[in-house]
N, CA, C and O atoms as a Tripos MOL2 file, in Angstrom:
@<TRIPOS>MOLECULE
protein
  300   299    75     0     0
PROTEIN
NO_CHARGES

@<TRIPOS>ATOM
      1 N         225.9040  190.7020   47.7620 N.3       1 UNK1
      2 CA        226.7400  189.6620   48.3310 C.3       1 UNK1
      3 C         228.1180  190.2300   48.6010 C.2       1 UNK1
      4 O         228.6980  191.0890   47.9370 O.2       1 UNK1
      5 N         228.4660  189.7200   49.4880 N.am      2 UNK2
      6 CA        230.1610  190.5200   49.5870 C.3       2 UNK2
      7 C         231.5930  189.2570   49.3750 C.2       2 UNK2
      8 O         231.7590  188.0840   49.7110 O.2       2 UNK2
      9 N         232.0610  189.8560   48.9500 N.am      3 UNK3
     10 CA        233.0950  188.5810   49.2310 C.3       3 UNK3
     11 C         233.1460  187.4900   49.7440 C.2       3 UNK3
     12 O         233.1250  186.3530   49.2730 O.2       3 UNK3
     13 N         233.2700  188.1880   51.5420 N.am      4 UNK4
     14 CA        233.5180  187.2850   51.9730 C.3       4 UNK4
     15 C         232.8240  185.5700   52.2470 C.2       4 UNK4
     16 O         233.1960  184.4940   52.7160 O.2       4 UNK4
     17 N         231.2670  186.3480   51.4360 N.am      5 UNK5
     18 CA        231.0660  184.9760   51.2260 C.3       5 UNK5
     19 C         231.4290  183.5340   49.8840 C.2       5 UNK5
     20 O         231.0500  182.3790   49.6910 O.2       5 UNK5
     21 N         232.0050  184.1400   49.4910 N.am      6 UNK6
     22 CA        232.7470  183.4400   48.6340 C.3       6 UNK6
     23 C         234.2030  183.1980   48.5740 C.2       6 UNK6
     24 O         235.2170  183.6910   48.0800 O.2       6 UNK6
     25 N         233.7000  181.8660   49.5650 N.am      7 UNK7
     26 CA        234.6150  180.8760   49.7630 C.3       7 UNK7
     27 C         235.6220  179.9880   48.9550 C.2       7 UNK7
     28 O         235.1580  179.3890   47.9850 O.2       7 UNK7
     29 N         236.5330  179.8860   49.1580 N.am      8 UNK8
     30 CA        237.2560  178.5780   48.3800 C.3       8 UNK8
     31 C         236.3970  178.0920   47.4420 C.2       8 UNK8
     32 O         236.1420  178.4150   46.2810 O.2       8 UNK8
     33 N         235.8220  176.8600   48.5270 N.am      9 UNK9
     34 CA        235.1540  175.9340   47.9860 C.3       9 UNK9
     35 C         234.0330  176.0320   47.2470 C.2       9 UNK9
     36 O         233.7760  175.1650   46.4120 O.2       9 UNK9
     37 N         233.2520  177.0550   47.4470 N.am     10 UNK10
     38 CA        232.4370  178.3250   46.4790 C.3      10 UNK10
     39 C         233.0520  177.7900   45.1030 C.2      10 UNK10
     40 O         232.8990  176.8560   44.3160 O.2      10 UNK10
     41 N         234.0280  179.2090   45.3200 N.am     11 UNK11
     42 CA        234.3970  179.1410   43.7160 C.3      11 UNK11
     43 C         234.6250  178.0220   43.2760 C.2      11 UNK11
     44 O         234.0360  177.8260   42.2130 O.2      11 UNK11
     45 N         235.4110  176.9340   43.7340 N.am     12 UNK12
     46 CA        236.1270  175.8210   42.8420 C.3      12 UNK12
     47 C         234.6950  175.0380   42.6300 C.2      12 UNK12
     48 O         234.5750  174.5260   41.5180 O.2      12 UNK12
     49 N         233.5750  174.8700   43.5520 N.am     13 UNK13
     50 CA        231.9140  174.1990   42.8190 C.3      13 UNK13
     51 C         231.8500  174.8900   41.6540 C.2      13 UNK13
     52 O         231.9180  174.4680   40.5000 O.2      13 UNK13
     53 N         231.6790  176.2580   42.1650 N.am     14 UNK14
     54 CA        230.9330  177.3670   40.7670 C.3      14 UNK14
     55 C         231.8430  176.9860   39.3010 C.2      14 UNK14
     56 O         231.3180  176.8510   38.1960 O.2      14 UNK14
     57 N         233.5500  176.8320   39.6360 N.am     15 UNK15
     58 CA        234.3100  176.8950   38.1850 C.3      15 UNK15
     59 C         234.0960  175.2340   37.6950 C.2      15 UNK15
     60 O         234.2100  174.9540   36.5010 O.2      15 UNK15
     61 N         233.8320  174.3500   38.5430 N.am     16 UNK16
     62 CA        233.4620  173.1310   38.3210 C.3      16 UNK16
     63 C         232.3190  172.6320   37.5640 C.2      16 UNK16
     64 O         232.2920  171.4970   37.0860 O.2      16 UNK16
     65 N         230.8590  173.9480   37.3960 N.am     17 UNK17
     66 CA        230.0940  173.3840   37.3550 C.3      17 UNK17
     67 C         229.6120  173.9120   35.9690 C.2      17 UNK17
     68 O         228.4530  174.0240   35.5700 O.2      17 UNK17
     69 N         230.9620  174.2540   35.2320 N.am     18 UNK18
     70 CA        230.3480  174.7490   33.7890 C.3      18 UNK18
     71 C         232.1860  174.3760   32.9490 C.2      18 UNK18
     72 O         233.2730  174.5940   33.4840 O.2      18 UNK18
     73 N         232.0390  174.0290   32.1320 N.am     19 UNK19
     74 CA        232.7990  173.8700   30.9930 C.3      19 UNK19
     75 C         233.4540  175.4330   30.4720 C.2      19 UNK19
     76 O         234.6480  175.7120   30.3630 O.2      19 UNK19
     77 N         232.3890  176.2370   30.2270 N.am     20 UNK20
     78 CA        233.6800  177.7700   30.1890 C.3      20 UNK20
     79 C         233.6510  178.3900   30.8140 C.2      20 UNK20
     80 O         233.1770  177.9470   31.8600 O.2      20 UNK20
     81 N         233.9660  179.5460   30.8590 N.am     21 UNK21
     82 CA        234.8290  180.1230   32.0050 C.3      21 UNK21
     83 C         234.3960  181.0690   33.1070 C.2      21 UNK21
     84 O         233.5960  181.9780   32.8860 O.2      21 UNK21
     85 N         234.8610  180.8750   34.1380 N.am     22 UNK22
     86 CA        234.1230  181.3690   35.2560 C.3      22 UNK22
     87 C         235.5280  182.1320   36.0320 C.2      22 UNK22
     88 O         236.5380  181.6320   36.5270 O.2      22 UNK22
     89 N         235.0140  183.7580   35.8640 N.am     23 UNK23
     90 CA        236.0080  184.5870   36.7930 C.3      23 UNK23
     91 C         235.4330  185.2060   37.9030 C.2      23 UNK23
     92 O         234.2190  185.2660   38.1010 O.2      23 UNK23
     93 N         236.4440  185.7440   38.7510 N.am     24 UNK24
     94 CA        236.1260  186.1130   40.0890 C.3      24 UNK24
     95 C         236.4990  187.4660   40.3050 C.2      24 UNK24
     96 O         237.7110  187.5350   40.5040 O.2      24 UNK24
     97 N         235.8480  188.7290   40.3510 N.am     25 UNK25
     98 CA        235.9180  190.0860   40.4230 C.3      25 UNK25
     99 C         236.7420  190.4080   39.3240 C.2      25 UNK25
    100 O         237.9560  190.6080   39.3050 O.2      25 UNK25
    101 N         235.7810  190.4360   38.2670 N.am     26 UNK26
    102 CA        236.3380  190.6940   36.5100 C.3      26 UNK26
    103 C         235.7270  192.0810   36.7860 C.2      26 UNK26
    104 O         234.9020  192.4390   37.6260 O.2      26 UNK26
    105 N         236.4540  192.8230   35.7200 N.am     27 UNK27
    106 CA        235.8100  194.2420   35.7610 C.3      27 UNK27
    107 C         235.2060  193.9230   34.1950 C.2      27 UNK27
    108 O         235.7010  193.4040   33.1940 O.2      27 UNK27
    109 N         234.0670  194.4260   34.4700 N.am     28 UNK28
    110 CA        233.1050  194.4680   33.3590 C.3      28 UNK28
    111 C         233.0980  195.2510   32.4570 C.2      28 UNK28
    112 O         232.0720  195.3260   31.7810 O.2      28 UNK28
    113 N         234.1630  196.0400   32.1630 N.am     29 UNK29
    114 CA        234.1260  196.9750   31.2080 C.3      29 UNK29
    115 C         235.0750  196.1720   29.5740 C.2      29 UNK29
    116 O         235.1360  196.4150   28.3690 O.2      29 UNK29
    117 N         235.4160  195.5710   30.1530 N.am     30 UNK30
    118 CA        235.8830  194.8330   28.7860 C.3      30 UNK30
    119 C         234.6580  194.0200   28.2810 C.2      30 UNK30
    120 O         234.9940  193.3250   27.3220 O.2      30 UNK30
    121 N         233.6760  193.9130   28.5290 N.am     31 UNK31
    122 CA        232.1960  192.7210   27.9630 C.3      31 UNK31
    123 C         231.1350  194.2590   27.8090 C.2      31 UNK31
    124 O         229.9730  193.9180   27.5860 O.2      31 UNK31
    125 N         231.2490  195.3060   27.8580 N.am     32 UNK32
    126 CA        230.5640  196.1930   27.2760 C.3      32 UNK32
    127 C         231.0170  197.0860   26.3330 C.2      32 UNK32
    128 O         232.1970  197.4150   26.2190 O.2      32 UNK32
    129 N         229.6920  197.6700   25.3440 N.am     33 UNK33
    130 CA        230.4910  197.9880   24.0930 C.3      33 UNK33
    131 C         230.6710  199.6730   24.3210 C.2      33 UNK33
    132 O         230.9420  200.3360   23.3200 O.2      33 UNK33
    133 N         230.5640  200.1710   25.2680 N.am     34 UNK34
    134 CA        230.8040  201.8350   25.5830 C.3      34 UNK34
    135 C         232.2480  201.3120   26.6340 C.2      34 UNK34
    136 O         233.0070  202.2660   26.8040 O.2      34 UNK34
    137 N         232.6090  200.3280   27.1610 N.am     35 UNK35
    138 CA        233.6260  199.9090   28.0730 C.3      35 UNK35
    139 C         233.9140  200.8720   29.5500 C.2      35 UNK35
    140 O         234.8420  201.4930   30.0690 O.2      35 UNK35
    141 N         231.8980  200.4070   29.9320 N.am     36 UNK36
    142 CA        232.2250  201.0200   31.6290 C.3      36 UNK36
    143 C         231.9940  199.4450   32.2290 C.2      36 UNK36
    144 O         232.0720  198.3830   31.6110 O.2      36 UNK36
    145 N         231.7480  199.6370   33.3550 N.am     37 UNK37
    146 CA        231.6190  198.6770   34.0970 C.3      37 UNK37
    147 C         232.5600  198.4990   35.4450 C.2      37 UNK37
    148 O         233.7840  198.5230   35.3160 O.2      37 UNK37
    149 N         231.8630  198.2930   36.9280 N.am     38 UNK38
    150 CA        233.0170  197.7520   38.1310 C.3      38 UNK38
    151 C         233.1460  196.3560   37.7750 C.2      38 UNK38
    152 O         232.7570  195.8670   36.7140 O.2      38 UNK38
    153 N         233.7170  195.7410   38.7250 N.am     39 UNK39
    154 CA        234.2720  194.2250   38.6180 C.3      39 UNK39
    155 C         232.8410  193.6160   39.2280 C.2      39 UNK39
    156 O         232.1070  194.2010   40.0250 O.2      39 UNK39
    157 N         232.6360  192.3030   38.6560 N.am     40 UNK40
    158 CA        231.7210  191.6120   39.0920 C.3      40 UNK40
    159 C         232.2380  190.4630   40.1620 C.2      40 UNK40
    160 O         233.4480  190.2540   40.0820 O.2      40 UNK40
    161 N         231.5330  189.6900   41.1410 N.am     41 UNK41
    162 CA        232.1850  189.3860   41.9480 C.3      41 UNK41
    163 C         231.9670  187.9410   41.4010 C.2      41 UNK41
    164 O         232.5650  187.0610   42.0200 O.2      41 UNK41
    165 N         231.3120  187.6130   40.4870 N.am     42 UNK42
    166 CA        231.6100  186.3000   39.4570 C.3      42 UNK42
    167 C         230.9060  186.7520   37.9900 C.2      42 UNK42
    168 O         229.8950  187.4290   37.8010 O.2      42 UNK42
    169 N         231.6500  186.2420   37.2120 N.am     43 UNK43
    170 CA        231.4780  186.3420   35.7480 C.3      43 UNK43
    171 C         231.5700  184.8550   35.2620 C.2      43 UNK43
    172 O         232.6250  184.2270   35.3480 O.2      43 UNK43
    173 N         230.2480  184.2410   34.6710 N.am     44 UNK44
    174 CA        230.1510  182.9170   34.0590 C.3      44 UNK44
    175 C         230.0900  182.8000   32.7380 C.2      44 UNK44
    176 O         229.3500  183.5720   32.1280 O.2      44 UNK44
    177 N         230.8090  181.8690   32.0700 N.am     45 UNK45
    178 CA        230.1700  181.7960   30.0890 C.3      45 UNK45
    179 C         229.4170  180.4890   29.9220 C.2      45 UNK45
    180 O         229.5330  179.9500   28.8210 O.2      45 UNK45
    181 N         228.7360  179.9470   30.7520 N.am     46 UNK46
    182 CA        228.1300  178.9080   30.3180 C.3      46 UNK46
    183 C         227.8110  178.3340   28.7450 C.2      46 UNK46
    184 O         227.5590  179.1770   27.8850 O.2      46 UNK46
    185 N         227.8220  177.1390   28.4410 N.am     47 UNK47
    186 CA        227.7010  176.9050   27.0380 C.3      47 UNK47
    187 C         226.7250  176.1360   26.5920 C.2      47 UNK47
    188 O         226.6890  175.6460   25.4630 O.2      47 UNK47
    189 N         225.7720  175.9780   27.5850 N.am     48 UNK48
    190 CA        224.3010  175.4140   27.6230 C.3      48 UNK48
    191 C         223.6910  175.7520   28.7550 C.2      48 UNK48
    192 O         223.9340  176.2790   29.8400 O.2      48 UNK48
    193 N         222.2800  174.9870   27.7740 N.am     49 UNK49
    194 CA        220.9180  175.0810   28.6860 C.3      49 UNK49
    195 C         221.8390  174.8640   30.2410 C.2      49 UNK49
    196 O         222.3750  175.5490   31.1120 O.2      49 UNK49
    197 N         221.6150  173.5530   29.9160 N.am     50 UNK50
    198 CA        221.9460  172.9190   31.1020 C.3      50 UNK50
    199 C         223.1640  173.1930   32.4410 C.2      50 UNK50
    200 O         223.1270  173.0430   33.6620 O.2      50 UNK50
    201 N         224.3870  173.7490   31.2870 N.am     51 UNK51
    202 CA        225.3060  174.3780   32.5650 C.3      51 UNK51
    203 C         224.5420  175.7260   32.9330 C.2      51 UNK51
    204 O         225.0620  176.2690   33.9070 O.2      51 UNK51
    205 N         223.4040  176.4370   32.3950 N.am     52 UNK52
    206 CA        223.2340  177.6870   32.8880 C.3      52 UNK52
    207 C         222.2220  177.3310   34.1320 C.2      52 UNK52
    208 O         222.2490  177.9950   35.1680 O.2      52 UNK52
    209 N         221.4210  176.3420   33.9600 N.am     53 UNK53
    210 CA        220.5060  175.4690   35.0800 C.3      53 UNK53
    211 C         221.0930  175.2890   36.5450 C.2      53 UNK53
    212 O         220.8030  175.6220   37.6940 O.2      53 UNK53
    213 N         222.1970  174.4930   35.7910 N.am     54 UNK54
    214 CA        223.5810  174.1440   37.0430 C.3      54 UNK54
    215 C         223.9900  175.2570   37.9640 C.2      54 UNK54
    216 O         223.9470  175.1290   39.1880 O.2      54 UNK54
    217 N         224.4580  176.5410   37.2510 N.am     55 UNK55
    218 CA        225.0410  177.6620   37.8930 C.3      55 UNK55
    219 C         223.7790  178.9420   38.5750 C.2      55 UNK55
    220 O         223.8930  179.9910   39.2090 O.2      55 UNK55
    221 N         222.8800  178.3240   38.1490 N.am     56 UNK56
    222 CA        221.7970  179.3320   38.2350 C.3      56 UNK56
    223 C         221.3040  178.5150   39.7780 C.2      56 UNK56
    224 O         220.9590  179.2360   40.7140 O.2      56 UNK56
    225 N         221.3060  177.1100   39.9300 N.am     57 UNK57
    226 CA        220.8810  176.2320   41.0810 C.3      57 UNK57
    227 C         221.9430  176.5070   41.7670 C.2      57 UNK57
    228 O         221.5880  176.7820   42.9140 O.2      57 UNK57
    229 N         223.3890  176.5920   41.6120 N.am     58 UNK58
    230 CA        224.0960  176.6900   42.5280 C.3      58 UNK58
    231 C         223.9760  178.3880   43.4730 C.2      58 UNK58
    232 O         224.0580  178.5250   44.6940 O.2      58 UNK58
    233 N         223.8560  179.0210   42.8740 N.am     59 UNK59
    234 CA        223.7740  180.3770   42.6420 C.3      59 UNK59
    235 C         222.5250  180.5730   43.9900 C.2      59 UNK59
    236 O         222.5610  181.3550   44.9390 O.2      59 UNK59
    237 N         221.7960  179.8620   43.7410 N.am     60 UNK60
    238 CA        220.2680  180.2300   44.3990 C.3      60 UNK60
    239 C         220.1870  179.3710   45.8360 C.2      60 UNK60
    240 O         219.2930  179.6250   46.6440 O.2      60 UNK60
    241 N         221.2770  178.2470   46.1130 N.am     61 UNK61
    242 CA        221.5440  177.6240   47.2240 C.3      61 UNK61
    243 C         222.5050  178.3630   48.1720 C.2      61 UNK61
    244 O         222.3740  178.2520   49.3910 O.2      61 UNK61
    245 N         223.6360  179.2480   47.5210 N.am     62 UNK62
    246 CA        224.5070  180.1380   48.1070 C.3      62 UNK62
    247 C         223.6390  181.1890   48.3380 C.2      62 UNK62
    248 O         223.9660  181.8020   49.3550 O.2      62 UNK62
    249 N         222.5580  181.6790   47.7310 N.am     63 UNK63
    250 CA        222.0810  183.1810   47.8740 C.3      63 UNK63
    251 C         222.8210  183.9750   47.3970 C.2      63 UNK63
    252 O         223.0960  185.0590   47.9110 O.2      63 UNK63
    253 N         223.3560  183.4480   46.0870 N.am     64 UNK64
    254 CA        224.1270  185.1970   45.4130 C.3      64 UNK64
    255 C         223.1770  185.3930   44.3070 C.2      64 UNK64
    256 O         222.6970  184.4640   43.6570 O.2      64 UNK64
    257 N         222.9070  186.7300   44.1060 N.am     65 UNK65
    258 CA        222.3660  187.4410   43.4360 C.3      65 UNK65
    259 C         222.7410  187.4410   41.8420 C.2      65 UNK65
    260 O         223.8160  187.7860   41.3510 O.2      65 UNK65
    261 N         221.5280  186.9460   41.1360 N.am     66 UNK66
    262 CA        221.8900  186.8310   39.7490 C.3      66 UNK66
    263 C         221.5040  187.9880   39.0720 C.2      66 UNK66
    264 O         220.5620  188.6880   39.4440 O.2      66 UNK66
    265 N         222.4190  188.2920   37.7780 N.am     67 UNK67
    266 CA        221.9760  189.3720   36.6900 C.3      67 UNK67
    267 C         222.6250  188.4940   35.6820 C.2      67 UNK67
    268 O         223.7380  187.9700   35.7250 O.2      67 UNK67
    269 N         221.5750  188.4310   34.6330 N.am     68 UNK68
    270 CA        222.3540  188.1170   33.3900 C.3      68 UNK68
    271 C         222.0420  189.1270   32.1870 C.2      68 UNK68
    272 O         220.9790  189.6980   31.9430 O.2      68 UNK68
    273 N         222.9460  189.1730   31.6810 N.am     69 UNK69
    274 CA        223.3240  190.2070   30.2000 C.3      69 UNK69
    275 C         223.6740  189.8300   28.9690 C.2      69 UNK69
    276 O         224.5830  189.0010   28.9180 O.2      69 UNK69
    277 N         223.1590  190.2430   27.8380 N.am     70 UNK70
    278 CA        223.9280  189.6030   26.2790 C.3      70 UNK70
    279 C         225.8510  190.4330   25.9190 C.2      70 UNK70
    280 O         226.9680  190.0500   26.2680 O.2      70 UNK70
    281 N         225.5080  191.3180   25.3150 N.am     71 UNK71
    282 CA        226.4650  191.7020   24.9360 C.3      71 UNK71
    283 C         226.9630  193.0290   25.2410 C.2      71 UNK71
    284 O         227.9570  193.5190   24.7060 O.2      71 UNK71
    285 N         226.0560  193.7440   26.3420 N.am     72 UNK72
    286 CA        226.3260  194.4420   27.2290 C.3      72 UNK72
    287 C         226.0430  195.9220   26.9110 C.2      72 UNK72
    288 O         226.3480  196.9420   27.5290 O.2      72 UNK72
    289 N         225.2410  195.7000   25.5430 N.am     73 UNK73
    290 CA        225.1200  197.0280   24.6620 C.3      73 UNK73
    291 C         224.2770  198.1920   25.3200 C.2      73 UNK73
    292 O         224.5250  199.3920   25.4340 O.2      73 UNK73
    293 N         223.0420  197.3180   25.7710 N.am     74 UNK74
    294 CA        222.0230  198.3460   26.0320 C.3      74 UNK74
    295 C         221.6700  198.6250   27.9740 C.2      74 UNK74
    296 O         220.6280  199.0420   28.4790 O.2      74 UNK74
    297 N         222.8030  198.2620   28.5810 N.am     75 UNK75
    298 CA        222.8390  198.3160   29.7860 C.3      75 UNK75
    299 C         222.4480  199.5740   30.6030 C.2      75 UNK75
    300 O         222.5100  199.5550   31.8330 O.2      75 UNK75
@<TRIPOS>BOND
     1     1     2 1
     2     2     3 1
     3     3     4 2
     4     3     5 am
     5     5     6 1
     6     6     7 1
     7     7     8 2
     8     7     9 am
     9     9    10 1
    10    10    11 1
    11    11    12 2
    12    11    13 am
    13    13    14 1
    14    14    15 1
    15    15    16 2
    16    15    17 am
    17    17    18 1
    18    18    19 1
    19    19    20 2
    20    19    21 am
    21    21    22 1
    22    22    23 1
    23    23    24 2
    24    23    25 am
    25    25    26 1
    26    26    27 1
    27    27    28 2
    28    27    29 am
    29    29    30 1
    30    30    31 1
    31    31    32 2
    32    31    33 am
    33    33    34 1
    34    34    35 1
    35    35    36 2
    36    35    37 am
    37    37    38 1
    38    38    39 1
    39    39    40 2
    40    39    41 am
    41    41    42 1
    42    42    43 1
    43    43    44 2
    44    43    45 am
    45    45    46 1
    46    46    47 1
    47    47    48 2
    48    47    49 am
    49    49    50 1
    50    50    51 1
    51    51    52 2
    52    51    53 am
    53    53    54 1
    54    54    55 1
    55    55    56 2
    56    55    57 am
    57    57    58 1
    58    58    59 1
    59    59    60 2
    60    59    61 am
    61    61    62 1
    62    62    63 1
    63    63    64 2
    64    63    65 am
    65    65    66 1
    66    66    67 1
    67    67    68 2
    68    67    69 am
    69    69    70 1
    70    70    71 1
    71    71    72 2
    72    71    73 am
    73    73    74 1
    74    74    75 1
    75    75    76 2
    76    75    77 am
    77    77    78 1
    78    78    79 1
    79    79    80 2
    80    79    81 am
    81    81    82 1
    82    82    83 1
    83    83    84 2
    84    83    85 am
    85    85    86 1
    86    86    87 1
    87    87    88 2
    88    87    89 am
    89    89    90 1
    90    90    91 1
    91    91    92 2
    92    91    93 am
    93    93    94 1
    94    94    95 1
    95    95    96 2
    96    95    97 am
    97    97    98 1
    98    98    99 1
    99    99   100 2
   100    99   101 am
   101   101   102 1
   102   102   103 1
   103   103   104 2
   104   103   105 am
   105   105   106 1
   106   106   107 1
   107   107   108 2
   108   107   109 am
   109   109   110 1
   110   110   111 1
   111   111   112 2
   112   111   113 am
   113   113   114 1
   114   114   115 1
   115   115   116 2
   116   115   117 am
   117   117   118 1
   118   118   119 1
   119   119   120 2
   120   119   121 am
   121   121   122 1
   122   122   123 1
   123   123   124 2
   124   123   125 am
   125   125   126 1
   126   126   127 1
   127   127   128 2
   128   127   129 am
   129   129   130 1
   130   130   131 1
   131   131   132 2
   132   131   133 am
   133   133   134 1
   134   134   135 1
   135   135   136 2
   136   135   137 am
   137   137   138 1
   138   138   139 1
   139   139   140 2
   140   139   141 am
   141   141   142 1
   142   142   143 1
   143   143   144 2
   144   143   145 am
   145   145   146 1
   146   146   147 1
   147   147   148 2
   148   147   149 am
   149   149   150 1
   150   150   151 1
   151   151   152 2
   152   151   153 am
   153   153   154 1
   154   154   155 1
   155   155   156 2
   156   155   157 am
   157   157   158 1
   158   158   159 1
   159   159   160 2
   160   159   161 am
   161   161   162 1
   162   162   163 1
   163   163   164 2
   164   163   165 am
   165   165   166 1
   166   166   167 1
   167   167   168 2
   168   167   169 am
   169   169   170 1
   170   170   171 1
   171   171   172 2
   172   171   173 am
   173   173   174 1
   174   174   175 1
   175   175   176 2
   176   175   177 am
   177   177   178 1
   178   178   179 1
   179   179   180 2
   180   179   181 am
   181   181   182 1
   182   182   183 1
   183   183   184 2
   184   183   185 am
   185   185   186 1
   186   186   187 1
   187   187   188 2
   188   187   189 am
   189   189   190 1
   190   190   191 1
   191   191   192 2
   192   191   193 am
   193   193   194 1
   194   194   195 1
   195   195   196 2
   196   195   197 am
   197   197   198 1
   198   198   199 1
   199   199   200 2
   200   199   201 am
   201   201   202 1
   202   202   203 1
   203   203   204 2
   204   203   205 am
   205   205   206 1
   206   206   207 1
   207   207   208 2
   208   207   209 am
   209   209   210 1
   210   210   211 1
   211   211   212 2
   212   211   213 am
   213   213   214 1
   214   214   215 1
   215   215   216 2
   216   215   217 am
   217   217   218 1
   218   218   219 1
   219   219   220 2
   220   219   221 am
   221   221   222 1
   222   222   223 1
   223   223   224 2
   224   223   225 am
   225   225   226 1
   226   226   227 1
   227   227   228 2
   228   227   229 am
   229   229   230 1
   230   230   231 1
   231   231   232 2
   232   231   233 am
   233   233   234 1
   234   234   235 1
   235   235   236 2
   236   235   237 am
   237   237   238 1
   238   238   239 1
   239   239   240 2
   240   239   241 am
   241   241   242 1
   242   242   243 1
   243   243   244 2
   244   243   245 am
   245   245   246 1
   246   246   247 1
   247   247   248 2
   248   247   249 am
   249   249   250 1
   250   250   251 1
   251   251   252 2
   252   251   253 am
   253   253   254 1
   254   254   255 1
   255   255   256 2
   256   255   257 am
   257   257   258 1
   258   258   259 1
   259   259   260 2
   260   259   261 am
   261   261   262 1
   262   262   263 1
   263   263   264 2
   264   263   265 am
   265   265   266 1
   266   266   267 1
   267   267   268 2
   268   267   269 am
   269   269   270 1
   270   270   271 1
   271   271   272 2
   272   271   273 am
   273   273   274 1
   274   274   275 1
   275   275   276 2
   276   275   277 am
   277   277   278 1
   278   278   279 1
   279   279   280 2
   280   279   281 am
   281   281   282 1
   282   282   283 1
   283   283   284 2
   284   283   285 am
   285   285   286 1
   286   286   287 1
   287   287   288 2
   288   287   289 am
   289   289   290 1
   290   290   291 1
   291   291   292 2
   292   291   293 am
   293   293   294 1
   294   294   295 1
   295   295   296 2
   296   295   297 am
   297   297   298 1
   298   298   299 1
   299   299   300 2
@<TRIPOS>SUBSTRUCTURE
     1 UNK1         2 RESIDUE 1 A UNK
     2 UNK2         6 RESIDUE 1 A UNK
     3 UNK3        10 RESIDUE 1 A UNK
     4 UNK4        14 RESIDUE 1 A UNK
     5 UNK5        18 RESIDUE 1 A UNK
     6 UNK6        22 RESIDUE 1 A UNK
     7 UNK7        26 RESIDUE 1 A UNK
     8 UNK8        30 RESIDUE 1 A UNK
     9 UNK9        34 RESIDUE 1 A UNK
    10 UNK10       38 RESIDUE 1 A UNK
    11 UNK11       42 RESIDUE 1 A UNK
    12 UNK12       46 RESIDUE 1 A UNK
    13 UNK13       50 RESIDUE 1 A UNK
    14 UNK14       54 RESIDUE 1 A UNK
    15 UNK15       58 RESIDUE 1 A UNK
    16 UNK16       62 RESIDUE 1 A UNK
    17 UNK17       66 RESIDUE 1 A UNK
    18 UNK18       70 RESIDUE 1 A UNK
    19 UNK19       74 RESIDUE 1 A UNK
    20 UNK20       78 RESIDUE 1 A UNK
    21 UNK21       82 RESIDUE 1 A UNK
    22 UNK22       86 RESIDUE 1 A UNK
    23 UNK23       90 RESIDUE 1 A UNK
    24 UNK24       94 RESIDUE 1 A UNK
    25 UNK25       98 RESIDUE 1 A UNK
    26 UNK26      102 RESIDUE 1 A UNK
    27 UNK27      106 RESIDUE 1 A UNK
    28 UNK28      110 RESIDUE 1 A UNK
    29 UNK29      114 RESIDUE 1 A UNK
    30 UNK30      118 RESIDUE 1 A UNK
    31 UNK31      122 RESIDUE 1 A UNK
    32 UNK32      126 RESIDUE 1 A UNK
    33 UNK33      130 RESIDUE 1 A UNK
    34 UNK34      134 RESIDUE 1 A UNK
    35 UNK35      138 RESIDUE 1 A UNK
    36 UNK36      142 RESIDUE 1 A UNK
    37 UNK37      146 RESIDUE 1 A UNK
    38 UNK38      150 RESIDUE 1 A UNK
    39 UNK39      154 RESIDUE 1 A UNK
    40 UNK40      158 RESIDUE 1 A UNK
    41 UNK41      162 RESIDUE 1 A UNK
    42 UNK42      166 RESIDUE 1 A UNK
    43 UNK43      170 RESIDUE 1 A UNK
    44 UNK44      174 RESIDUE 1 A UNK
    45 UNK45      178 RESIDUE 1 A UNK
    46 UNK46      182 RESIDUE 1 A UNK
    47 UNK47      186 RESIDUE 1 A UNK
    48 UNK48      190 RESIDUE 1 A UNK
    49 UNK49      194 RESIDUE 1 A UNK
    50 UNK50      198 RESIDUE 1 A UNK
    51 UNK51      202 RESIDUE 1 A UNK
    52 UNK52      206 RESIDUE 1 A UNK
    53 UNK53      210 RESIDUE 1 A UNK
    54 UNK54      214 RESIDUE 1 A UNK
    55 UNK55      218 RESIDUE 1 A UNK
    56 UNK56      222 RESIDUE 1 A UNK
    57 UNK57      226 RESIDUE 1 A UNK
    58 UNK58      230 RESIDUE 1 A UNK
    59 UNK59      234 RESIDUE 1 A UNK
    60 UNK60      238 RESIDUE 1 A UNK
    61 UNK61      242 RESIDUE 1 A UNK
    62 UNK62      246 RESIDUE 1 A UNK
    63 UNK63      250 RESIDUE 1 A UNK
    64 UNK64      254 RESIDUE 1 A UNK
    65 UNK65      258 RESIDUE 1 A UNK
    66 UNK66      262 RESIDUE 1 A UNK
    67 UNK67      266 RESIDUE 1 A UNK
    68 UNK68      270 RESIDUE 1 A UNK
    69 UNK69      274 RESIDUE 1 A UNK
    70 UNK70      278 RESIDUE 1 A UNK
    71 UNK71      282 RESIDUE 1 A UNK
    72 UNK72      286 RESIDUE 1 A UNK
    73 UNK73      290 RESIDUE 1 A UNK
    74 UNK74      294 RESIDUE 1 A UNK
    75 UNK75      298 RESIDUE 1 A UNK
């Protein structure tokens, strides 16, 4: 996905549609425990089932590409 498809109104659904926190080209090396990582072009903390449902549906109507990870150890 590239940027430019992530729009305004994108993000402010996506940060809307979960209770914690949702960043926009985070570099991922601070959430892994060797601390590599490029920036992701969204980073979510969902805090349930259900907001991960939410962001995972929103996710799949935009066509951005999901990866999800625990604690980034064995990447």
């Amino acid at each position: 996905m590239t940027k430019s498809h992530l729009t305004t109104a994108l993000k402010e659904q996506l940060a809307h549609a979960i209770s914690g926190k949702v960043l926009f080209d985070e570099p991922l090396s601070g959430y892994t425990t060797i601390r590599v990582g490029g920036p992701a072009d969204i980073l979510a903390f969902p805090r349930s089932v259900e907001e991960t449902q939410r962001l995972l549906s929103l996710a799949d109507e935009a066509h951005i590409p999901v990866f999800v990870f625990g604690w980034g150890s064995n990447l």
